[in-house]
FIBA-511228 format. One line per 8 residues: number of its first residue (from 1); their letters; for each residue x, y, z of C-alpha. Coordinates in nm, 4 decimals. Example, Ala and Ser with C-alpha at 12.3 -4.5 7.8 and 13.67 -1.06 7.14 Angstrom:
% residues 2
1 = AS = 1.2300/-0.4500/0.7800; 1.3670/-0.1060/0.7140
//
This chain:
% residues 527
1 = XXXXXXXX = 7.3296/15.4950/-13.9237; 7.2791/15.0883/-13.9102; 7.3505/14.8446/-14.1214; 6.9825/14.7755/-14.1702; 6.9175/15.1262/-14.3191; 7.1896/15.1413/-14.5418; 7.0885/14.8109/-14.6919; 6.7451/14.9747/-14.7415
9 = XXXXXXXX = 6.8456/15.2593/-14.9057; 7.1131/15.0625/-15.0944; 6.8033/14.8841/-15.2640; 6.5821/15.1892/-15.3180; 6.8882/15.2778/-15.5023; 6.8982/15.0194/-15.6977; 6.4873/15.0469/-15.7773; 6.5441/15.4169/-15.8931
17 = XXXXXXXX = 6.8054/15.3066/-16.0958; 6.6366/15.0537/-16.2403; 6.3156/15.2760/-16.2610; 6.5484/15.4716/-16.5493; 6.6924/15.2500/-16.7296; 6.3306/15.0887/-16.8361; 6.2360/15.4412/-16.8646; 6.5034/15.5208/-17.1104
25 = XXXXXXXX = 6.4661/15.9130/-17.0124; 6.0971/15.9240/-16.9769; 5.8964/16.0144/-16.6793; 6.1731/16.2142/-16.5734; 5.9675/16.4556/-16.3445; 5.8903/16.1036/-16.0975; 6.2893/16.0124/-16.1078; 6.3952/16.3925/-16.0503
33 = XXXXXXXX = 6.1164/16.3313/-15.7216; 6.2444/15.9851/-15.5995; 6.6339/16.0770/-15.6302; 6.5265/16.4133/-15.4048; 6.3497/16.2194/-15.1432; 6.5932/15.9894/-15.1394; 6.8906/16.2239/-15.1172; 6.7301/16.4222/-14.8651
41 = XXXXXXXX = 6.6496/16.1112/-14.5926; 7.0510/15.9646/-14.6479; 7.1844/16.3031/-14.5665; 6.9506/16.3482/-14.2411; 6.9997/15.9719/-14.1336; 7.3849/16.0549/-14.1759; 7.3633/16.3437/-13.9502; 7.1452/16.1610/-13.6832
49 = XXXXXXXX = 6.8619/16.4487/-13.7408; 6.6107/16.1760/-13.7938; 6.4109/16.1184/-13.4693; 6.2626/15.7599/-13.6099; 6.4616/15.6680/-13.9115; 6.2635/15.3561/-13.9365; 5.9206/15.4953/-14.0194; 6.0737/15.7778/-14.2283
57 = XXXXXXXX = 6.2213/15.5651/-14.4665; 5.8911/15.3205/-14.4923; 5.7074/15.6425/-14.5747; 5.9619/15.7262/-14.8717; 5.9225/15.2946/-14.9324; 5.5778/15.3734/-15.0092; 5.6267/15.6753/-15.2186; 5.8405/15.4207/-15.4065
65 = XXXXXXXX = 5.5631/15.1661/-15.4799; 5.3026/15.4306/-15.5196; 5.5206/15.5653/-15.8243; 5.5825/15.2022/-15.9843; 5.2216/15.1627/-15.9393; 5.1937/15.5159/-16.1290; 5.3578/15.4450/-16.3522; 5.2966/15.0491/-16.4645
73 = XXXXXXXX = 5.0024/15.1730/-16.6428; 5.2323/15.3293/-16.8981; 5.4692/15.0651/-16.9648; 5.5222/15.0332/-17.3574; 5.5866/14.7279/-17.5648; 5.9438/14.8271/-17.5469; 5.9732/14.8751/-17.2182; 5.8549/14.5255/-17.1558
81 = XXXXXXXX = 6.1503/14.4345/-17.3790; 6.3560/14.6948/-17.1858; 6.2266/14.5107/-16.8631; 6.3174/14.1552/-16.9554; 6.6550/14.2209/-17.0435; 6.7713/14.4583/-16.7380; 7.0283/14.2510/-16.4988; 6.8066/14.3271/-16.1895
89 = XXXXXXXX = 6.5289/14.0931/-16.3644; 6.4948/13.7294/-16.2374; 6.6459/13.4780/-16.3994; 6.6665/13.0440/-16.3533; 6.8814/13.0423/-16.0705; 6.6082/13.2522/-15.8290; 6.2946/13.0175/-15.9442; 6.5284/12.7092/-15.8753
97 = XXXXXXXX = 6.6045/12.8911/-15.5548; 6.2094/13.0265/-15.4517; 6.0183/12.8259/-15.6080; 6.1200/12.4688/-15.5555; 6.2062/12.3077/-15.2113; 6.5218/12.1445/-15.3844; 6.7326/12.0873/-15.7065; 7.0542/11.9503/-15.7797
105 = XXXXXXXX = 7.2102/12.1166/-16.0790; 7.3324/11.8144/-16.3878; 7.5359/11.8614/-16.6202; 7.6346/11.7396/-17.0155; 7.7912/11.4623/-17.1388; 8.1524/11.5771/-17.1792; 8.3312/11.9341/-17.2422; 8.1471/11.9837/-17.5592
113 = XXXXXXXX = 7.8126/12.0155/-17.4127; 7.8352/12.2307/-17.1278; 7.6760/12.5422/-17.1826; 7.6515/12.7708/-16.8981; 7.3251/12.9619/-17.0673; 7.1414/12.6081/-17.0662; 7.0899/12.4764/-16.6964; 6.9274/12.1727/-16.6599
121 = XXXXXXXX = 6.8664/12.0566/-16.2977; 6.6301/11.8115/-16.0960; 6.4109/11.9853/-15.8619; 6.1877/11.8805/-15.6017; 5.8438/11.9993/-15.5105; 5.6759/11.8853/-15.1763; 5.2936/11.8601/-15.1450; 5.0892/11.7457/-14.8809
129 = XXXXXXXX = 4.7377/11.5612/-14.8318; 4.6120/11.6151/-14.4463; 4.9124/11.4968/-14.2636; 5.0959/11.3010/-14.5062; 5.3880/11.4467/-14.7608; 5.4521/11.3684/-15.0922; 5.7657/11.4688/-15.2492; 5.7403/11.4593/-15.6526
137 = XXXXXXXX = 6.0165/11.5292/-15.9004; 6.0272/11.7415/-16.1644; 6.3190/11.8058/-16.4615; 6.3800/12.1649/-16.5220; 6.5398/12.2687/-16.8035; 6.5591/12.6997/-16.8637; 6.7928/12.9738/-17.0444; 7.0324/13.0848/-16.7576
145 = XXXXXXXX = 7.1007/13.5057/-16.7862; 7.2705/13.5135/-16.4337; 7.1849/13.9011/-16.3674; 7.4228/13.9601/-16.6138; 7.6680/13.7788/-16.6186; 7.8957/13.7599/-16.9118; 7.9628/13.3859/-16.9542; 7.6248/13.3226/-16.9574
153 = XXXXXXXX = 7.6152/13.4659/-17.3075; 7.3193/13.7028/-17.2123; 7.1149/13.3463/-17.2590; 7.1739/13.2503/-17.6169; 7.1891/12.9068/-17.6353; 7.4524/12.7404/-17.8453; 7.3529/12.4137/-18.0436; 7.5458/12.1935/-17.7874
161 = XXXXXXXX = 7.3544/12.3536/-17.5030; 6.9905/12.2888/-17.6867; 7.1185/11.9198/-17.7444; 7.2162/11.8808/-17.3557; 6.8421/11.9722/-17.3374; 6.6823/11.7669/-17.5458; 6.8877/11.4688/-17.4292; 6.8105/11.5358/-17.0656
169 = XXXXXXXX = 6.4212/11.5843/-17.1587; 6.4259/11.2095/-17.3126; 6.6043/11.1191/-16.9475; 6.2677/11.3049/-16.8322; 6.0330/11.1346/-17.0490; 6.2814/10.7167/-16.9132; 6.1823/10.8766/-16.5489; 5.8372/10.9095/-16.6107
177 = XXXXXXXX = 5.8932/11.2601/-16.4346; 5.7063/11.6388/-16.5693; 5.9150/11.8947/-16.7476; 5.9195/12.2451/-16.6408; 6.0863/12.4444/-16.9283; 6.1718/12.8268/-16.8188; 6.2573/13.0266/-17.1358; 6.4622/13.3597/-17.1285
185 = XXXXXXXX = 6.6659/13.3621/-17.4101; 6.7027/13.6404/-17.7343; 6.7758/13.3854/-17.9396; 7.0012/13.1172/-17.9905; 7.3696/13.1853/-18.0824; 7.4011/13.1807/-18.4298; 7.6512/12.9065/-18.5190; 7.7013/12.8189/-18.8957
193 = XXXXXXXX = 7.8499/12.4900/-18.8495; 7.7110/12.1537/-18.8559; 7.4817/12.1012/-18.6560; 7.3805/12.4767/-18.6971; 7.1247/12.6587/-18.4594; 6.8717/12.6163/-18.6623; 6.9182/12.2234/-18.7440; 6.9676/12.1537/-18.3452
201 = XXXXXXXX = 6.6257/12.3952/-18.2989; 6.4204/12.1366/-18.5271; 6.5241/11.8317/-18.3311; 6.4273/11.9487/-18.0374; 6.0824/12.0535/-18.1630; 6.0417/11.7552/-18.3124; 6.1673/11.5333/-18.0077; 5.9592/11.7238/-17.7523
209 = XXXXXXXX = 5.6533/11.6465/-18.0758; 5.7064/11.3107/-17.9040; 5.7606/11.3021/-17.5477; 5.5144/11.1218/-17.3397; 5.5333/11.3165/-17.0033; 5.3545/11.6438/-16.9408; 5.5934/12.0075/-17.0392; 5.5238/12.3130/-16.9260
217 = XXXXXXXX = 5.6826/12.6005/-17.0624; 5.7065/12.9288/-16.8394; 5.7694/13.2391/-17.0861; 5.9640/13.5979/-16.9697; 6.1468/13.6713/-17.2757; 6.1206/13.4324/-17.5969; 6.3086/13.5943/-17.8918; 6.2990/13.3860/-18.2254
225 = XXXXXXXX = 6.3887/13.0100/-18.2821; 6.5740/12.9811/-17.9649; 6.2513/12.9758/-17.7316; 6.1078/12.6908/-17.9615; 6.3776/12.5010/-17.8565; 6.2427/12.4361/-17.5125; 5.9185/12.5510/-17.5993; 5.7251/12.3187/-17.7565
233 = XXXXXXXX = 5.4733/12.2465/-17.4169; 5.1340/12.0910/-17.3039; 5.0890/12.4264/-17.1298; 5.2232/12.7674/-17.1950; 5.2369/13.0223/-16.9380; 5.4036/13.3776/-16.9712; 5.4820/13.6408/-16.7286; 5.2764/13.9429/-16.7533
241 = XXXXXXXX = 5.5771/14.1634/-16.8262; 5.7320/13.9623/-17.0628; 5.7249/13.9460/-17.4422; 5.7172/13.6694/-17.6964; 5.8660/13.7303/-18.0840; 5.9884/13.6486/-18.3890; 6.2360/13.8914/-18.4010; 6.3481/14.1561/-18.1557
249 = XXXXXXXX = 6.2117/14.5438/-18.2088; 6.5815/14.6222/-18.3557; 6.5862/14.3680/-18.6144; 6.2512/14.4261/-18.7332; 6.3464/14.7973/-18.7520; 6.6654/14.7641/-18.9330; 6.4314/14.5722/-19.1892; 6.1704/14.8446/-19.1784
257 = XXXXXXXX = 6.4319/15.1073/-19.2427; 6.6821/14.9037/-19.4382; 6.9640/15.0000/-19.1919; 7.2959/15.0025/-19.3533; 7.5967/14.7988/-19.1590; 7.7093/15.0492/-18.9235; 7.4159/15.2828/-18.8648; 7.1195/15.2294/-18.6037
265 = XXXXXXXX = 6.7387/15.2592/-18.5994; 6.6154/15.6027/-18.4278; 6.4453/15.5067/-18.0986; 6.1128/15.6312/-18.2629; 6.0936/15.3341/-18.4926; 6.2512/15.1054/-18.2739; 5.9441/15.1855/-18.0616; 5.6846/15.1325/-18.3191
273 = XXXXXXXX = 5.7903/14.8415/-18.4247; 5.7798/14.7183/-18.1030; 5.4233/14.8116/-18.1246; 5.3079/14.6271/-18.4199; 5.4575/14.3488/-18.3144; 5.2113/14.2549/-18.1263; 5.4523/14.0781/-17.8598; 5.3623/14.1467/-17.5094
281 = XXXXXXXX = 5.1442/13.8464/-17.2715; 4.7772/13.9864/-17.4012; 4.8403/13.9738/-17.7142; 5.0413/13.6342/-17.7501; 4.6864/13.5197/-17.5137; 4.4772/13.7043/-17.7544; 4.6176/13.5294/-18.0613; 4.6310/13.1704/-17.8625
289 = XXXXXXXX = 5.0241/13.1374/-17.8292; 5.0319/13.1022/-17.4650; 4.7873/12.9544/-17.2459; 4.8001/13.1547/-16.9195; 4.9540/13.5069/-16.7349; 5.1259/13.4878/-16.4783; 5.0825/13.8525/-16.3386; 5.3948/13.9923/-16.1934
297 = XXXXXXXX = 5.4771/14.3063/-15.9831; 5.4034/14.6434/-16.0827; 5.7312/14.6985/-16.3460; 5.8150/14.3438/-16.3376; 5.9639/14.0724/-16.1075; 6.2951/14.1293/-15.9254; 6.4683/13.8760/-15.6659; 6.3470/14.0214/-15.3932
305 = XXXXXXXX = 5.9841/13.9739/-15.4910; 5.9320/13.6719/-15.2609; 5.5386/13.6820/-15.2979; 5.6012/13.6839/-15.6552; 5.7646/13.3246/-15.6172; 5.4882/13.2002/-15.4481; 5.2196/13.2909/-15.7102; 5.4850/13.1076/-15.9837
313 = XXXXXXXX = 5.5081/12.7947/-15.7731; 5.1288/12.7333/-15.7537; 5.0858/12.8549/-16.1268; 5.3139/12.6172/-16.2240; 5.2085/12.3446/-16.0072; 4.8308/12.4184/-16.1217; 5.0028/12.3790/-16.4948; 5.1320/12.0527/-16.4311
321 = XXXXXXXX = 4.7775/11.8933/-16.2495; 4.5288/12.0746/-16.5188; 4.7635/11.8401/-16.8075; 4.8032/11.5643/-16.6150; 4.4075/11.5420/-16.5368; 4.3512/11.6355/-16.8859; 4.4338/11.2805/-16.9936; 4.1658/11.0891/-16.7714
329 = XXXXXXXX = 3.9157/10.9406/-16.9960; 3.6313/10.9601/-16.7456; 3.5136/11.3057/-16.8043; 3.2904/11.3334/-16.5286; 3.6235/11.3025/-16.2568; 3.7838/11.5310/-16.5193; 3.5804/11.8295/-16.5056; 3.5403/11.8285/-16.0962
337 = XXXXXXXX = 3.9306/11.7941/-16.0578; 3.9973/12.0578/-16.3166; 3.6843/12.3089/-16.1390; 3.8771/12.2429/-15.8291; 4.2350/12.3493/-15.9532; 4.1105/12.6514/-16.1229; 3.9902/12.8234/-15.8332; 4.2674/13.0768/-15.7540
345 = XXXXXXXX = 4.2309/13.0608/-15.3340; 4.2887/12.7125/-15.3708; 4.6443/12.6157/-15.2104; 4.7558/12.3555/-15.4717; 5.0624/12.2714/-15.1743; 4.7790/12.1044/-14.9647; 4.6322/11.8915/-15.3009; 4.8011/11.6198/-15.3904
353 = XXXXXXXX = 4.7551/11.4891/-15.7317; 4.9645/11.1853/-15.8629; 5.1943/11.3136/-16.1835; 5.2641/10.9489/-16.2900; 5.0674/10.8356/-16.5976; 4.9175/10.5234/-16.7487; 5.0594/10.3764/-17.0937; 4.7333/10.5008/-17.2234
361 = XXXXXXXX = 4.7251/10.8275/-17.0745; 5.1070/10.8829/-17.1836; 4.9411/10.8345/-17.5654; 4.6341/11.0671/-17.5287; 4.8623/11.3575/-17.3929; 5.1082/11.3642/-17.6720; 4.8606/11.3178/-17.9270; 4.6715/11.6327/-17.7137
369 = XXXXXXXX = 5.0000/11.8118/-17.8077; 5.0657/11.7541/-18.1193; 4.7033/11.8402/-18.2424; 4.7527/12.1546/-18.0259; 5.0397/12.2704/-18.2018; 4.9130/12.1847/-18.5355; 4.5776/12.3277/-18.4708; 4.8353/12.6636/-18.4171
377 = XXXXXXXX = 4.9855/12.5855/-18.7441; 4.7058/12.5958/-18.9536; 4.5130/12.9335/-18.8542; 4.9046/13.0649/-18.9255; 4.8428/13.0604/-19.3075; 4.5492/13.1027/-19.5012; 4.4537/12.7718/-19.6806; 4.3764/12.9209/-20.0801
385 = XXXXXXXX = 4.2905/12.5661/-20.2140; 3.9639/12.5088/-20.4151; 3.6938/12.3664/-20.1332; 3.6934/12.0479/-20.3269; 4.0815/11.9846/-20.3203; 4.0747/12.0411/-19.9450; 3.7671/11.7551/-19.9288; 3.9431/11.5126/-20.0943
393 = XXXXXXXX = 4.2252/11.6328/-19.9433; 4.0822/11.6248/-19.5691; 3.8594/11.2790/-19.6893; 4.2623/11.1234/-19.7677; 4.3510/11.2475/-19.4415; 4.0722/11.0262/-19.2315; 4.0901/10.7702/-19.4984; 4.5068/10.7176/-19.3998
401 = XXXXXXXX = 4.4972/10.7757/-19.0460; 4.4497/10.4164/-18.9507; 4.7752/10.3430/-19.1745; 4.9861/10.6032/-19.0087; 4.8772/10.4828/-18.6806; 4.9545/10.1500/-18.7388; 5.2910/10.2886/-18.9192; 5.4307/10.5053/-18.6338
409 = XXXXXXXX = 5.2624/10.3930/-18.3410; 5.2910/10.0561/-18.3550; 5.5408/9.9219/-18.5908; 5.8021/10.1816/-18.5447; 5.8082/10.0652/-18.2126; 5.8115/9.6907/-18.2657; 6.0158/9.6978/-18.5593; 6.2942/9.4687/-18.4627
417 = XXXXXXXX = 6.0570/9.2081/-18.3135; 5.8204/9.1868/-18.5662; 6.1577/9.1308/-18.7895; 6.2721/8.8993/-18.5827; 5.9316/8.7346/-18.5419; 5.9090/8.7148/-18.9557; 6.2420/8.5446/-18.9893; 6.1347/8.2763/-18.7673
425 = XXXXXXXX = 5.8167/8.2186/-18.9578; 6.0649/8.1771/-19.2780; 6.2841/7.9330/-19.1580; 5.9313/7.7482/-18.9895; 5.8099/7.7541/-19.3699; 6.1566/7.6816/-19.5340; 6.1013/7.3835/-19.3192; 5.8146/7.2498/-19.3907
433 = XXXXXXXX = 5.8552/7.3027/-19.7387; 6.1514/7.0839/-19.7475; 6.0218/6.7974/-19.5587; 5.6604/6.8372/-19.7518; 5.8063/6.7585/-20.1100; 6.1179/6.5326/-19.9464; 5.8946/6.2302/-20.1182; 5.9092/6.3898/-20.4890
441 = XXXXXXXX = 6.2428/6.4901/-20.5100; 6.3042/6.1209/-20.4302; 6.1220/5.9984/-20.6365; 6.2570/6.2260/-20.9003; 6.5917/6.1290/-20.8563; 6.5399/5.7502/-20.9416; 6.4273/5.8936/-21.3061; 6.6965/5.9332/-21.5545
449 = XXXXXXXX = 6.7704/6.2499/-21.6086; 6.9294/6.5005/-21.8651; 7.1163/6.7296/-21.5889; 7.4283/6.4851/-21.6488; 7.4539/6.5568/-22.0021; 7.3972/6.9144/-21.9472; 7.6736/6.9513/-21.7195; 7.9127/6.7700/-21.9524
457 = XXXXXXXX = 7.7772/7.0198/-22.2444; 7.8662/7.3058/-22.0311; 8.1849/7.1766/-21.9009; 8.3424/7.0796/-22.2670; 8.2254/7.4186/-22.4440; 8.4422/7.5992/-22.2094; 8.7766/7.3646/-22.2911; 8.9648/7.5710/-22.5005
465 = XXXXXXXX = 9.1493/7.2851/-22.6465; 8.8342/7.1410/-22.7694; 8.9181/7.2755/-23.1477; 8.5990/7.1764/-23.3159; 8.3515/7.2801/-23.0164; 8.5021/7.6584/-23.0681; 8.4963/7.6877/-23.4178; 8.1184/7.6066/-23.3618
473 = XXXXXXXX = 8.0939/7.9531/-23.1440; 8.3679/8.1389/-23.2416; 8.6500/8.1811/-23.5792; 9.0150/8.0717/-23.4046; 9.3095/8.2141/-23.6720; 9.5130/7.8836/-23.7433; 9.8424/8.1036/-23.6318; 9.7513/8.0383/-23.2618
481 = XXXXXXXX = 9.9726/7.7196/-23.2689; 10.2778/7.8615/-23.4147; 10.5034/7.8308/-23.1205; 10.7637/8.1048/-23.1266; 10.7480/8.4933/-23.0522; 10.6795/8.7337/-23.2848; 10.8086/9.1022/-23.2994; 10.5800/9.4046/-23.3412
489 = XXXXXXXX = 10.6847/9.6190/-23.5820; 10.6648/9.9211/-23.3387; 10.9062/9.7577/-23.1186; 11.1599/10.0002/-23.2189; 10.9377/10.3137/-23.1147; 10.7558/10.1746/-22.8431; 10.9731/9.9278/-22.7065; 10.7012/9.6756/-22.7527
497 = XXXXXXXX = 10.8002/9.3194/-22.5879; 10.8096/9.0265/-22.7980; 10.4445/8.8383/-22.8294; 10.4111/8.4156/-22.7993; 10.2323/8.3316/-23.1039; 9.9113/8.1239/-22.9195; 9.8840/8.4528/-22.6981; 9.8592/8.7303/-23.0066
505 = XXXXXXXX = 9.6667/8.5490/-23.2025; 9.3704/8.3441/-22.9614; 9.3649/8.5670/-22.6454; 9.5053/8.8712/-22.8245; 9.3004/8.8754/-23.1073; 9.5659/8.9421/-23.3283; 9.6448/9.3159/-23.1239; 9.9502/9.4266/-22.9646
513 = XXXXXXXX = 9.8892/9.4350/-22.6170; 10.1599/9.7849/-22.5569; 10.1442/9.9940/-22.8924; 9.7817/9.8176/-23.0495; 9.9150/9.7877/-23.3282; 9.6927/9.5242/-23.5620; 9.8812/9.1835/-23.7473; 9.6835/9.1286/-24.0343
521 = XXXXXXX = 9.4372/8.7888/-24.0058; 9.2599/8.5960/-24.1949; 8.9205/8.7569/-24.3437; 8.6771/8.4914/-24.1964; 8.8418/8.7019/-23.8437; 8.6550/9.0126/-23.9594; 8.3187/8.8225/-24.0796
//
């Protein structure tokens, strides 16, 4: 037997096997039937019984894809989840590799922030427009699961490797360059420290609030906060067999059956919740999470799927021209360019649009976003305010717009310079003030004046020497001058020092500065 047919069979091994596992035990009768076949042809193309091994084994190929076709029109909620997290399913590195002519792989900052379940790379696309090429960048940024692989971490981001993300989508955004955002995470690794998951999962929603270059996010398995971390897009497209959640189908059934630590939720009601969670691609494009399926092969994607690569590349290069066009202001040239990109036998490869945008254009597409993603926000919670608080509150809302505009748009931006610019104008006016009333204060100073007299008034109050000037403020005890120490009569407790007359009784006010103890005074001292 070849090497060719033992390579075949190796990987119609490898789809039973993976046939099972999604399966979890069920549609046993179509395993027991594959794993027969299968047997059966290996241990004839051992013996050399097999006249044409060749077309035997394409016929038990097809009985292969006729039972995945079979059986994709039972495929659970679960199993999707089952699907997305088996090692045969793609992951980062095969788009980078299938989908895009080129990428160079980048890396973090320093030690800290490499994360080997964040990859960030720059990839290349090549288009073409009759017999010219354009080559157009693009930053991707994705959850890395590596088939497996344990030092990936199964794809759970650690706040570090969100951070490296964020900071290389602002590198994006300097570029003027798209981001393509691949998300197949469970959720982000729980870290309690500062910055915690959850603090480095709002900064990036709120930075990629901001960017000004278009993002499209590409969805096979978004568990919880993590896939908002990358997720925040102009356009959101999900693979059919993928799922989309709050919480995985465990955690919501250890809540719904208030699990214990150390006991499991039955399969049963791991399934249902599964179910009423409402997570698979329809439903996330019923509700309006996602804007697009991306339909995948019959029990979901796999490496070898090379067809499968091709429909990703032009969905997501059909993505990226439907947002970029999306900011023209002409609407006429809009509507023909986006009727031209939706029709699925075009071959976007052969269309060249331009992914660079206008100052303008950069503004209309994140405001597009943000009111996209607020628009979201608000059918997620019943408003329960009286209809005229929500008037007045709505009527505030247009009436401050212009403010916040001005606030955020434009001064935020300028801030420095228009600091800068006000200081000047100071010093202009300081200026002109000084050389504007320079003829009064001359004049002024040839008058005579009081501020002399003051001064002197001021100076010789303060003279502590100047006995009648205090006694007009302030009762001095007549003992200040005797000039000789005096003993307190705690001395012999305390160990009080000896006390210079002027000091206890002017400065002192008659107190022992160690023990406190009081020398009698004089009773206009008390009044």
């Amino acid at each position: 037997m070849d090497n060719t047919i033992e390579k075949r069979i190796q990987s119609l091994r490898d789809r039973l096997t993976y046939m099972q596992d999604i399966f979890a035990g069920k549609h046993k009768d179509s395993a027991d039937l594959l794993e027969e076949r299968l047997s059966a042809f290996a241990e004839r193309a051992r013996s050399g019984s097999l006249n044409d091994p060749h077309a035997e084994l394409s016929t038990v190929e097809d009985l292969f894809a006729y039972v995945e076709r079979r059986l994709e029109s039972g495929v659970t909620p679960m199993d999707r989840v089952r699907i997305v997290r088996h090692p045969q399913r793609i992951c980062l590195r095969d788009i980078l590799e299938n989908v895009y002519d080129n990428f160079t792989e980048v890396g973090g900052q320093d030690e800290h922030s490499l994360d080997p379940s964040m990859i960030i790379a720059r990839a290349v696309i090549t288009r073409r427009r009759g017999k010219k090429s354009y080559t157009q960048s693009v930053m991707v940024i994705g959850q890395e699961k590596g088939h497996g692989a344990e030092f990936r971490n199964g794809g759970s981001v650690k706040p570090w490797g969100n951070a490296k993300a964020l900071q290389y989508m602002r590198v994006a955004e300097t570029e003027g360059i798209p981001i393509h955002a691949y998300i197949f995470t469970p959720g982000s690794f729980p870290l309690e420290d500062y910055p915690g998951a959850a603090q480095q999962i709002a900064r990036n929603i709120y930075g990629m609030a901001g960017l000004r270059v278009p993002i499209v996010a590409v969805i096979s398995e978004g568990g919880s906060g993590g896939a908002e971390a990358i997720g925040l897009a102009d356009k959101r497209l999900m693979l059919s067999h993928g799922y989309y959640s709050v919480i995985s189908p465990e955690g919501a059934a250890a809540i719904e059956g208030r699990i214990k630590a150390g006991q499991r939720a039955t399969p049963e009601l791991i399934e249902h919740c599964a179910e009423n969670l409402h997570i698979t691609a329809q439903d996330n494009l019923r509700f309006g999470y996602i804007d697009h399926i991306v339909q995948e092969p019959p029990l979901g994607a796999r490496p070898w799927h090379f067809d499968f690569f091709r429909h990703l590349r032009q969905e997501v290069i059909r993505a990226t021209d439907e947002v970029v066009i999306s900011t023209r202001r002409l609407p006429v040239f809009r509507g023909l360019a986006l009727s031209r990109h939706r029709n699925p036998e075009a071959n976007l490869d052969e269309l060249h649009i331009r992914w660079g945008l206008s100052a303008a254009a950069k503004s209309r597409l994140r405001e597009r976003r943000q009111q996209k993603f607020l628009r979201l926000s608000r059918q997620a919670a019943r408003d329960r305010r009286p209809f005229l608080t929500k008037t007045a509150a709505a009527f505030w809302d247009w009436l401050s717009k212009p403010w916040v505009s001005f606030k955020y748009d434009f001064y935020r931006k300028h801030q420095r310079q228009i600091r800068g610019f006000m200081e000047e104008m100071d010093n202009e006016w300081e200026m002109f003030k000084t050389r504007l009333f320079a003829p009064w204060r001359k004049l002024t100073r040839t008058l005579p004046s009081r501020t002399e007299n003051k001064v002197r008034e001021l100076t010789a109050l303060s003279a502590w020497s100047d006995d009648s000037r205090r006694r007009k403020w302030n009762y001095l005890s007549p003992r200040y001058k005797i000039d000789r120490t005096l003993t307190c009569p705690n001395s012999a407790s305390y160990g009080c020092l000896d006390l210079w007359g002027p000091d206890l009784f002017a400065e002192f006010a008659g107190v022992c500065s160690h023990c406190g103890y009081h020398f009698p005074m004089e009773p206009e001292w008390y009044v």
